[in-house]
Backbone as JSON, one array per atom type, in Angstrom:
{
  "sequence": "XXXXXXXXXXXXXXXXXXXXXXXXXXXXXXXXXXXXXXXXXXXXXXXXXXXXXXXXXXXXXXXXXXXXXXXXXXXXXXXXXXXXXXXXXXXXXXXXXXXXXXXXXXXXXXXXXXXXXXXXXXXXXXXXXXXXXXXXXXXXXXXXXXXXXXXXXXXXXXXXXXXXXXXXXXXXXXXXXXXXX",
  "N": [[55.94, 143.23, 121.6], [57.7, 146.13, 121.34], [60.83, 147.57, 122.59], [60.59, 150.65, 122.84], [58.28, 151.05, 122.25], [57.02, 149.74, 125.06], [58.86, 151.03, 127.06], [57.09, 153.88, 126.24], [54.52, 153.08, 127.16], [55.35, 152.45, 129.66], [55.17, 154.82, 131.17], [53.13, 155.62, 133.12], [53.5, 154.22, 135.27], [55.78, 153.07, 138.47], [58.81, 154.09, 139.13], [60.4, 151.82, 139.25], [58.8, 149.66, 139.02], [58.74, 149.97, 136.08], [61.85, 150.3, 135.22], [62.0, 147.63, 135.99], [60.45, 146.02, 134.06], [61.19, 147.25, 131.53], [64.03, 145.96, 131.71], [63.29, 143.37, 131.77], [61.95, 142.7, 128.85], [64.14, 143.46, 127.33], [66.34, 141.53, 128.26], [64.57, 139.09, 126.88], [64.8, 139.78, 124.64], [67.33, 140.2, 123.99], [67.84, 137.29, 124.72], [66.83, 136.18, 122.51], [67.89, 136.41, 120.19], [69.66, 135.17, 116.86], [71.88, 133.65, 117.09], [75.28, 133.67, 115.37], [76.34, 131.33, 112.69], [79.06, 129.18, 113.49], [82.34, 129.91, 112.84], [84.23, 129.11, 109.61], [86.35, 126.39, 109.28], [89.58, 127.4, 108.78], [92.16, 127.02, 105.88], [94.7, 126.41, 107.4], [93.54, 125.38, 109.65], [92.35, 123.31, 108.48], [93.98, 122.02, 107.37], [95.67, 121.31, 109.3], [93.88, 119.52, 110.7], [93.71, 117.67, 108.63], [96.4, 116.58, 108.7], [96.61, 115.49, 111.33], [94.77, 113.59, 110.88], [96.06, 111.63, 109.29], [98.53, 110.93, 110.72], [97.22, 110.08, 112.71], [94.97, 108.58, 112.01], [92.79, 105.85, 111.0], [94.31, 102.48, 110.39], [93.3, 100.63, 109.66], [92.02, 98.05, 106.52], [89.9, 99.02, 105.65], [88.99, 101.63, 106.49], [91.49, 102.94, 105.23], [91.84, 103.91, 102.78], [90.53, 106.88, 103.05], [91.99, 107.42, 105.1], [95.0, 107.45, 103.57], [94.06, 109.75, 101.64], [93.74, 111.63, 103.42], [96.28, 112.17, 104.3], [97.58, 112.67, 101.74], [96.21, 115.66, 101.3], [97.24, 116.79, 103.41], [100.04, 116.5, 102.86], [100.36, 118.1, 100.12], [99.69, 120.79, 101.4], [100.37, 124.46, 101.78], [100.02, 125.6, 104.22], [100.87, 124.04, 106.11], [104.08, 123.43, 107.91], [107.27, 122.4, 106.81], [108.72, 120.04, 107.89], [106.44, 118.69, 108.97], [105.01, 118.02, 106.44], [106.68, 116.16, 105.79], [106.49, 114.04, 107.48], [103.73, 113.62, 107.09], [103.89, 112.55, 104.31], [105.61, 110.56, 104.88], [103.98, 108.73, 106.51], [101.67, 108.56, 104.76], [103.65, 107.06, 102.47], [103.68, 104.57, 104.17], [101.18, 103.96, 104.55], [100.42, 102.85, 101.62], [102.54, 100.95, 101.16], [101.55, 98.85, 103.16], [98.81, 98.77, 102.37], [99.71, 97.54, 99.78], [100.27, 99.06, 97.7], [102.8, 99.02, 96.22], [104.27, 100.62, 93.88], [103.15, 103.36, 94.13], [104.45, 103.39, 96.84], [106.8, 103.86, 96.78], [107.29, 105.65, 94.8], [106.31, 107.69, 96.94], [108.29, 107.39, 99.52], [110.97, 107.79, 97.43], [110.77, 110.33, 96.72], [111.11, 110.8, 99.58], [113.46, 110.41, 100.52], [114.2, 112.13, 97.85], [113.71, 114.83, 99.18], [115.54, 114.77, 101.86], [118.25, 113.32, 102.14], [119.45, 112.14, 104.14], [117.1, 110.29, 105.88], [117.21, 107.39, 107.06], [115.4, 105.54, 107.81], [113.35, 105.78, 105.35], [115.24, 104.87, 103.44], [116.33, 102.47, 103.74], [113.58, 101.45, 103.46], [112.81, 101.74, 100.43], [114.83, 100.09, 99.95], [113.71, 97.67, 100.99], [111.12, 97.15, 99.54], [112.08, 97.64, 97.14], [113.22, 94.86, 97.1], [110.76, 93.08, 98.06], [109.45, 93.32, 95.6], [110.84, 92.1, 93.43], [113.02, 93.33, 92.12], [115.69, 93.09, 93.19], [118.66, 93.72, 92.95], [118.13, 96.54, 92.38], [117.89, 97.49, 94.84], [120.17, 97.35, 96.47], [121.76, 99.66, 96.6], [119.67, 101.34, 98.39], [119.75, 100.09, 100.78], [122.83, 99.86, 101.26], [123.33, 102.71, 101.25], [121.79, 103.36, 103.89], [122.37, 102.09, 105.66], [125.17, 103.58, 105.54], [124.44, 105.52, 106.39], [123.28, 105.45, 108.93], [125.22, 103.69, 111.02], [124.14, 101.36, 112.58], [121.91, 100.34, 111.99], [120.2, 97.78, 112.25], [118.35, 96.48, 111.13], [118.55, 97.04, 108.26], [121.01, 96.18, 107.9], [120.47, 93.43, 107.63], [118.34, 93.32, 105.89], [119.78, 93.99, 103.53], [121.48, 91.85, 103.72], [119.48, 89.8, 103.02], [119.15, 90.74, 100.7], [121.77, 89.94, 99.39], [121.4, 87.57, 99.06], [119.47, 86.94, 97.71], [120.72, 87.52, 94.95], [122.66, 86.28, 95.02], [124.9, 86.14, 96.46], [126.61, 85.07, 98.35], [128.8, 85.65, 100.43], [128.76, 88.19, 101.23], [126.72, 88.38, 101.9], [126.87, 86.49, 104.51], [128.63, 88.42, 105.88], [126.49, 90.87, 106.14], [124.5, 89.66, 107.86], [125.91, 88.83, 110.36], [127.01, 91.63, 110.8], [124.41, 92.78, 111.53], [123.35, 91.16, 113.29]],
  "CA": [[56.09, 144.65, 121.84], [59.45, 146.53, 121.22], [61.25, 148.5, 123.63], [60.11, 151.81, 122.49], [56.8, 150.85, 123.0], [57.27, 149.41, 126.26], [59.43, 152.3, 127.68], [55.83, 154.88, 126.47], [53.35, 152.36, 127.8], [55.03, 152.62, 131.39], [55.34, 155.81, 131.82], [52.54, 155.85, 134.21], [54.11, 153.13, 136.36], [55.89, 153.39, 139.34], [59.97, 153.69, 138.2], [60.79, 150.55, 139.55], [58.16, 148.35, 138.01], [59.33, 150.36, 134.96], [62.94, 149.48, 135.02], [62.17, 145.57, 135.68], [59.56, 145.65, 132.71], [62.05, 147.31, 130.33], [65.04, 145.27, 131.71], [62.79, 142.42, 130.86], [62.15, 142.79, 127.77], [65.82, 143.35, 127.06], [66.54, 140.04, 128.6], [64.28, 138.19, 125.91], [65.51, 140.42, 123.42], [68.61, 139.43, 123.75], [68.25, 135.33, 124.69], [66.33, 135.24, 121.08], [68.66, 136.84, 118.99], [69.92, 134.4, 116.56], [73.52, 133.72, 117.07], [75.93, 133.61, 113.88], [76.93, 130.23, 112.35], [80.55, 128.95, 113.63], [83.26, 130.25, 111.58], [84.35, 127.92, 108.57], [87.37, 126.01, 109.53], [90.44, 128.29, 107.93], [92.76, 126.29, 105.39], [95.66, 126.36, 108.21], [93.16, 124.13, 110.93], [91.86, 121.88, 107.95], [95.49, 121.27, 107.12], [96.43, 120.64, 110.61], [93.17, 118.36, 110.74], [94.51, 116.32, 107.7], [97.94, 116.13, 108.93], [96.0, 114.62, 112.42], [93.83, 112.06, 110.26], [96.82, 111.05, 108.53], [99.6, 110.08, 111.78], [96.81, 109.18, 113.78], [93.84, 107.7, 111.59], [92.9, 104.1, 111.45], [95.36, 102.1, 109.36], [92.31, 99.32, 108.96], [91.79, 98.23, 105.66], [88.36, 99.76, 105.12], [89.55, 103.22, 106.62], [92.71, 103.32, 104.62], [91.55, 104.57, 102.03], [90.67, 108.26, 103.95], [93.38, 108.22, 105.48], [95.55, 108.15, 102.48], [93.36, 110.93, 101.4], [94.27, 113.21, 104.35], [97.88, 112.32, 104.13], [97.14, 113.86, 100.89], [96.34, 117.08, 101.85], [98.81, 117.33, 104.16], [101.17, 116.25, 101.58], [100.42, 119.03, 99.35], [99.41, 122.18, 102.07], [101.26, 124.99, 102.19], [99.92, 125.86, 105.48], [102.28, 123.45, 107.21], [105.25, 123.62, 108.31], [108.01, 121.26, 106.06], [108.93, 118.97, 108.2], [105.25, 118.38, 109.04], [104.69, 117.44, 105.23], [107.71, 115.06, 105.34], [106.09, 112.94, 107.96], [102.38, 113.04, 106.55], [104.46, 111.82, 103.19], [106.07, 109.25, 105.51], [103.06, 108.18, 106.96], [101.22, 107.82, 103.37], [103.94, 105.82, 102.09], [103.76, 103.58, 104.54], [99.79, 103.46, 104.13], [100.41, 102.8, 100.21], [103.1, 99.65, 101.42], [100.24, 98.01, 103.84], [97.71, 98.78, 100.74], [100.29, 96.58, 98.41], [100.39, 99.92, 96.35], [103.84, 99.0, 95.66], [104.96, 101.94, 92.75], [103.08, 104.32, 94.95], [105.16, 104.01, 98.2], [107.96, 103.93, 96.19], [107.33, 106.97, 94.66], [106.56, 108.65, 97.83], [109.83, 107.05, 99.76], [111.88, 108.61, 96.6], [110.44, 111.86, 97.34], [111.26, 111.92, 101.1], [114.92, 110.41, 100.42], [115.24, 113.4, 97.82], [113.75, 116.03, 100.05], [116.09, 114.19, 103.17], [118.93, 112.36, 101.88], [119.61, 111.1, 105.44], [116.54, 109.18, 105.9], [117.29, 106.18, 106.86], [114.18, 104.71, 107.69], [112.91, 105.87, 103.84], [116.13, 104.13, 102.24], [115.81, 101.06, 103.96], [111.65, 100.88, 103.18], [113.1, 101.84, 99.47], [115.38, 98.55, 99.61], [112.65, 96.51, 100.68], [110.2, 97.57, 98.34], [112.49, 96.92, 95.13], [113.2, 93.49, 97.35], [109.49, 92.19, 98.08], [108.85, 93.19, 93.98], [111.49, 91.32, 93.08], [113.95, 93.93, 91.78], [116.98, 92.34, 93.96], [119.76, 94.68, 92.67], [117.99, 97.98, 92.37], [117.91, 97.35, 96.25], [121.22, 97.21, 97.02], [122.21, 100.97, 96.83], [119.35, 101.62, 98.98], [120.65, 99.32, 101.64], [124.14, 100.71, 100.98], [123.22, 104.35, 101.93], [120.78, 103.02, 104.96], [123.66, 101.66, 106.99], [126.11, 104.32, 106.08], [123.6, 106.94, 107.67], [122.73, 104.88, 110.74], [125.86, 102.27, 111.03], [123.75, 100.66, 113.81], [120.5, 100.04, 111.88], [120.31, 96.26, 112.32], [117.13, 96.11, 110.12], [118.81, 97.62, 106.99], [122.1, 94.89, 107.15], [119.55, 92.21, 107.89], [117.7, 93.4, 104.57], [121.23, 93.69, 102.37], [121.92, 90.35, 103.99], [118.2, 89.05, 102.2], [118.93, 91.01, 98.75], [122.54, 89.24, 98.46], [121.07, 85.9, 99.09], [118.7, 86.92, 96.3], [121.78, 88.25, 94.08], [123.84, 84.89, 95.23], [126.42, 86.77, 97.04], [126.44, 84.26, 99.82], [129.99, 85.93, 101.57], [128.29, 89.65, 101.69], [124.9, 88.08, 102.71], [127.01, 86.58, 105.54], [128.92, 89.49, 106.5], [125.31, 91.96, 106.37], [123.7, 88.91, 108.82], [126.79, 89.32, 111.28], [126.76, 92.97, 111.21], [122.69, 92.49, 111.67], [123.42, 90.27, 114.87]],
  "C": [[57.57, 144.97, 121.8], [59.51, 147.25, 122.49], [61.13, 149.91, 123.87], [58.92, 151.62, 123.46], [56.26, 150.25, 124.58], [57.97, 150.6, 127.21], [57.72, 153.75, 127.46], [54.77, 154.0, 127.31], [53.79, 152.2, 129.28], [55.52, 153.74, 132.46], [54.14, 156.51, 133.1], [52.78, 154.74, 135.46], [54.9, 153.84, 137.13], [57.94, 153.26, 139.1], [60.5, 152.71, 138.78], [60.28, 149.53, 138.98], [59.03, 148.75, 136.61], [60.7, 150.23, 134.4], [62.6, 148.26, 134.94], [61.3, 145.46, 134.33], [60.97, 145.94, 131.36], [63.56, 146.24, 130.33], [64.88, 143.52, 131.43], [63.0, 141.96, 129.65], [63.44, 143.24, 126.55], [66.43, 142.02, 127.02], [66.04, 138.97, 127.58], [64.39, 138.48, 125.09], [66.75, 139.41, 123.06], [69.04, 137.82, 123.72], [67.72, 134.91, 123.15], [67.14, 135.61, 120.2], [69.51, 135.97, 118.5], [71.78, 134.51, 116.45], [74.09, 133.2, 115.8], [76.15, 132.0, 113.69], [78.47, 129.96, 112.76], [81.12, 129.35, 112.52], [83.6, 129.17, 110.97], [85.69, 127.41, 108.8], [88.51, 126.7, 108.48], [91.07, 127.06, 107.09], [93.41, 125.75, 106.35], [94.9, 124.77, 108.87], [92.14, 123.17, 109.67], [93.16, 121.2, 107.7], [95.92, 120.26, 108.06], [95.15, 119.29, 110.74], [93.42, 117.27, 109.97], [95.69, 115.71, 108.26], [97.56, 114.73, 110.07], [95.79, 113.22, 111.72], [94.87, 111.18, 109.93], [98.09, 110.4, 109.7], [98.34, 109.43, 112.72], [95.49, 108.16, 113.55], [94.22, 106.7, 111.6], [93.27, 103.75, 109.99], [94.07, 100.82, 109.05], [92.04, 99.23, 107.58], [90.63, 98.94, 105.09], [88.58, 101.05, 105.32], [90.8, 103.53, 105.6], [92.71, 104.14, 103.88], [91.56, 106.47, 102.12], [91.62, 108.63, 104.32], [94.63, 108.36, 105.01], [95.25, 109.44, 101.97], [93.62, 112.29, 101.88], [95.5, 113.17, 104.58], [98.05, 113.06, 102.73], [97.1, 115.05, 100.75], [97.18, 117.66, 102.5], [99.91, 117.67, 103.65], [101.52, 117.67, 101.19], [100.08, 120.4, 100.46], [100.48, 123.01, 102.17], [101.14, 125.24, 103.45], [100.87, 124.91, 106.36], [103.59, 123.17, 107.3], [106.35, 122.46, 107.13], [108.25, 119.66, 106.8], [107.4, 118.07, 108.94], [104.82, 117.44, 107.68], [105.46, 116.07, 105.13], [107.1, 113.89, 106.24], [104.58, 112.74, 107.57], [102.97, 111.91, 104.55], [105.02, 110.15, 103.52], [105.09, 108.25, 105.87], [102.33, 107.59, 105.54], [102.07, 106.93, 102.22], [104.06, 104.28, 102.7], [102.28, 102.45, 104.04], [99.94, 102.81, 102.7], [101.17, 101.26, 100.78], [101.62, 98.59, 102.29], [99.31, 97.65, 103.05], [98.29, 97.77, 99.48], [100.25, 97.2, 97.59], [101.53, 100.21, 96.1], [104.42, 100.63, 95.29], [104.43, 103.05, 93.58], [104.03, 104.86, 96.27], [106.28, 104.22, 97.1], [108.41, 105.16, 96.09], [107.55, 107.94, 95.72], [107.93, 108.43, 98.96], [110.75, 108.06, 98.37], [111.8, 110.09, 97.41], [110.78, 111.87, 98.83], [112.55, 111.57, 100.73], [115.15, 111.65, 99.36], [115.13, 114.83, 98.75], [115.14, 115.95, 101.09], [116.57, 112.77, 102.99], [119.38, 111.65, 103.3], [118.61, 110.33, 105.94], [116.66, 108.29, 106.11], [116.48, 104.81, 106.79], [113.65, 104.4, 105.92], [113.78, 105.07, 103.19], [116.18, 102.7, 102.65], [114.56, 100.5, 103.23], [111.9, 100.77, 101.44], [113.52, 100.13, 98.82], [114.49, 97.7, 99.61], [111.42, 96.66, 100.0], [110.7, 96.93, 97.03], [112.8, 95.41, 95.81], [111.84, 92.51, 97.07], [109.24, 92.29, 95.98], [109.67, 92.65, 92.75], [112.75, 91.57, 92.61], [115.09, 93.61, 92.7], [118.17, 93.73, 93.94], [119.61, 96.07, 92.27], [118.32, 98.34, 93.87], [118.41, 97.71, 96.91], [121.82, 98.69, 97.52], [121.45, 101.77, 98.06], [120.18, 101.45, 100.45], [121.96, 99.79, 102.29], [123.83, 102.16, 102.29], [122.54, 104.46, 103.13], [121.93, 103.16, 105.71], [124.83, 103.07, 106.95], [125.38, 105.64, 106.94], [123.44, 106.61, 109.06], [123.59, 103.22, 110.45], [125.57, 101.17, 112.21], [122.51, 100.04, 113.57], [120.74, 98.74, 111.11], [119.27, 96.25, 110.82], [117.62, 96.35, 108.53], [120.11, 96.74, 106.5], [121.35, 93.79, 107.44], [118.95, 92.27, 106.15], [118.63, 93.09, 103.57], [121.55, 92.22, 102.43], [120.71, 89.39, 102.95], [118.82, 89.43, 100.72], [120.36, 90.13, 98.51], [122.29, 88.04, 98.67], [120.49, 86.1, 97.73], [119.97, 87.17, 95.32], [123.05, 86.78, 94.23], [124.95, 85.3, 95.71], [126.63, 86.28, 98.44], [127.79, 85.08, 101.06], [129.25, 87.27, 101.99], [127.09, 89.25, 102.33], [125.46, 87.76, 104.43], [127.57, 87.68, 106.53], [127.99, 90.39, 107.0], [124.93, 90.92, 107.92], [124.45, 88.86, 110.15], [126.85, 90.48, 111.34], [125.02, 93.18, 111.98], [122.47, 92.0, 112.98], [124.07, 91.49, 115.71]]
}
């Protein structure tokens, strides 16, 4: 019965039953009425959900995969902020190094050292990249520009110290391994 029809059918009632009847049938009116579907996540909060997946997903090899994926997105969104992009870029080159996708981190290391020539983390990961793949003396410049950004980052004259062993430059290898200490 609608509410029309309920409001004529108790007009011989007593106006009290007649309020609770109609305020009734209001009541289950309203609890059945089908509520809308959730709104569709906007670009902005899928962005920000990629960006999430991507610093905080699981680095396991079987997940990796994904969460390259949503470093991905992140990567490319305009919805976020820049320096947001630079660390989902950071984060997926690291994923790509763990993965042994070599030329990939690479690539994406380039790209954050040119966005953010001070980097130092990126120009270090650069050096050892062309190190582990054998490139020795592409290395070196990395290395180079590591330390002069951060003349305290042990890890980056420790690395120079590895590439001139590889390069046979035994006096600079020792000098990097004493700066390194």
């Amino acid at each position: 019965m609608n509410l029309r029809g309920l409001i004529r059918s108790s007009k011989g009632m007593k106006p009290a039953a007649s309020i609770i009847a109609v305020l009734a049938v209001t009541f289950v009116a309203a609890c059945t009425v089908k509520k809308p579907p959730p709104p569709e996540p906007s670009p902005a909060t899928a962005d920000d959900a990629a960006l999430q997946t991507c610093l905080h997903g699981s680095r396991s090899p079987d997940d990796r995969p994904a969460t390259i994926q949503a470093c991905g997105v992140a990567v490319e969104s305009q919805a976020l902020m820049p320096a947001q992009r630079l660390r989902a870029l950071k984060a997926r080159a690291g994923l790509y190094e763990l993965s042994r996708k070599y030329q990939d981190a690479i690539n994406d290391y380039t790209r954050l050292v040119r966005d953010n020539p001070r980097d130092d983390v990126a120009l270090k990961s650069l050096g050892d990249l062309f190190r582990q793949t054998g490139k020795c003396a592409l290395s070196v410049p990395y290395y180079d520009r590591a330390v002069r950004v951060n003349p305290k980052y042990e890890e980056a004259y420790a690395g120079r110290g590895d590439v001139n062993l590889c390069i046979k430059d035994d006096q600079n290898a020792i000098s990097d391994y004493t700066q390194a200490l």
